[in-house]
C-alpha positions as CSV (number, residue, x, y, z in Angstrom):
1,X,-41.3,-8.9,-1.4
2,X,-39.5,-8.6,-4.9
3,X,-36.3,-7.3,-5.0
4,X,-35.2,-5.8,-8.3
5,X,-31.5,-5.3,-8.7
6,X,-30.6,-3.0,-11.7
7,X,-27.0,-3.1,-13.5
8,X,-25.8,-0.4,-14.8
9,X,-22.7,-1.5,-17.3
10,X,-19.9,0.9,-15.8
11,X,-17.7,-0.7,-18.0
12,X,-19.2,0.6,-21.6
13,X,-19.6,3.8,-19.5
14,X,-15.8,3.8,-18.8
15,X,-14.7,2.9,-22.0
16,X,-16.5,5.4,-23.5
17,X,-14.4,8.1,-21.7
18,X,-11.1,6.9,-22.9
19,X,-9.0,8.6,-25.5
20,X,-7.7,6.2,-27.6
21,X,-5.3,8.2,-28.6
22,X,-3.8,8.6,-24.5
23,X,-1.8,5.6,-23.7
24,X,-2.5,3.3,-21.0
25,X,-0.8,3.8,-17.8
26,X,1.3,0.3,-17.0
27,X,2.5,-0.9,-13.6
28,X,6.2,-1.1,-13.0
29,X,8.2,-2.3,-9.5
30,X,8.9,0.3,-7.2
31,X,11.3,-1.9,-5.1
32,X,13.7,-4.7,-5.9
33,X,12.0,-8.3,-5.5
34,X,12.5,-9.6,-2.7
35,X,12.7,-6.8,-0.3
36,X,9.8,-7.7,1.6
37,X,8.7,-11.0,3.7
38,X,5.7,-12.8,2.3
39,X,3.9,-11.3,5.4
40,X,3.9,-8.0,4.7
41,X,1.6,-6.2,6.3
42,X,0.1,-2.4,6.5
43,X,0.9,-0.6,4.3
44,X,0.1,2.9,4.8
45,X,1.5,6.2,3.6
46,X,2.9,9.3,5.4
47,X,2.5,12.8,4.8
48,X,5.9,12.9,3.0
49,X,4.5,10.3,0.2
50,X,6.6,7.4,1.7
51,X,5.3,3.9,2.0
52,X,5.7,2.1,5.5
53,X,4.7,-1.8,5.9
54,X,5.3,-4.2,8.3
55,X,7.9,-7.2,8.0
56,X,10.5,-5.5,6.0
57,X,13.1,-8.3,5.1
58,X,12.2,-9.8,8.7
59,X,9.8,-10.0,11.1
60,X,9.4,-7.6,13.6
61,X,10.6,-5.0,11.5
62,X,8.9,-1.6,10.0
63,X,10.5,-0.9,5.8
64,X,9.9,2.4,4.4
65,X,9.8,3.2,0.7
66,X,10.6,6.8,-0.9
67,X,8.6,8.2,-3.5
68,X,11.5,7.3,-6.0
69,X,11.7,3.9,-4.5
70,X,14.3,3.4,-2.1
71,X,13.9,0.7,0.3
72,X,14.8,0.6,3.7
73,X,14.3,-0.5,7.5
74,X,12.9,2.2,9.4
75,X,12.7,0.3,12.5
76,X,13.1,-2.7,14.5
77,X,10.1,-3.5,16.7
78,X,11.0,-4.5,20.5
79,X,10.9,-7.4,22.2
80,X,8.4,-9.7,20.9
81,X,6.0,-7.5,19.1
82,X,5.1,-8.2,15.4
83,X,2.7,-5.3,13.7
84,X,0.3,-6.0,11.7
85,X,-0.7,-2.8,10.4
86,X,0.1,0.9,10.0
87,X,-2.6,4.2,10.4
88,X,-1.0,7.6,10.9
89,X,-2.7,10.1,13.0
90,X,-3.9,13.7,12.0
91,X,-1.1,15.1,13.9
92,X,1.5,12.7,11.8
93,X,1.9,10.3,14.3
94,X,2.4,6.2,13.2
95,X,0.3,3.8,15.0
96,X,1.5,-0.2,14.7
97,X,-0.9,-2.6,15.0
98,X,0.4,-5.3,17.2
């Protein structure tokens, strides 16, 4: 059996549908370095647009981030648990990953 793979170039397509007169968005931080461990973990947002990961500035710890980009611990996890990741349910509810 021969298996022919076609490419289409998305990329001449794309560029094609720019204005070159609207500027390019650009990244900028939301937080202050540092505000997060180098294991970060989840992240997933709520229904209010804030940001929740795991290890915020610690283990064992859930951050959230506001929409304008205030960082802070939203929770300490108990005993030994460590998330790992973050899924909200329909009704609003956070699920952690341990």
């Amino acid at each position: 059996m021969i298996l022919r793979v076609f490419l289409c170039s998305c990329c001449i397509v794309c560029a094609s549908l720019i204005d070159a007169e609207t500027p390019m968005p650009t990244a900028t931080p939301l937080t202050q370095p540092g505000s997060f461990t180098k294991g970060i973990e989840g992240p997933a947002c709520d229904s209010d647009g804030n940001i929740l990961v795991v290890d915020f500035e610690r283990q064992q710890t859930i951050g959230r981030v506001t929409p304008d980009g205030k960082a802070e611990l939203f929770v300490t996890l108990p005993g030994d648990s460590c998330g790992n990741g973050i899924r909200f349910g329909d009704d609003g509810s956070m699920f952690i990953a341990d």
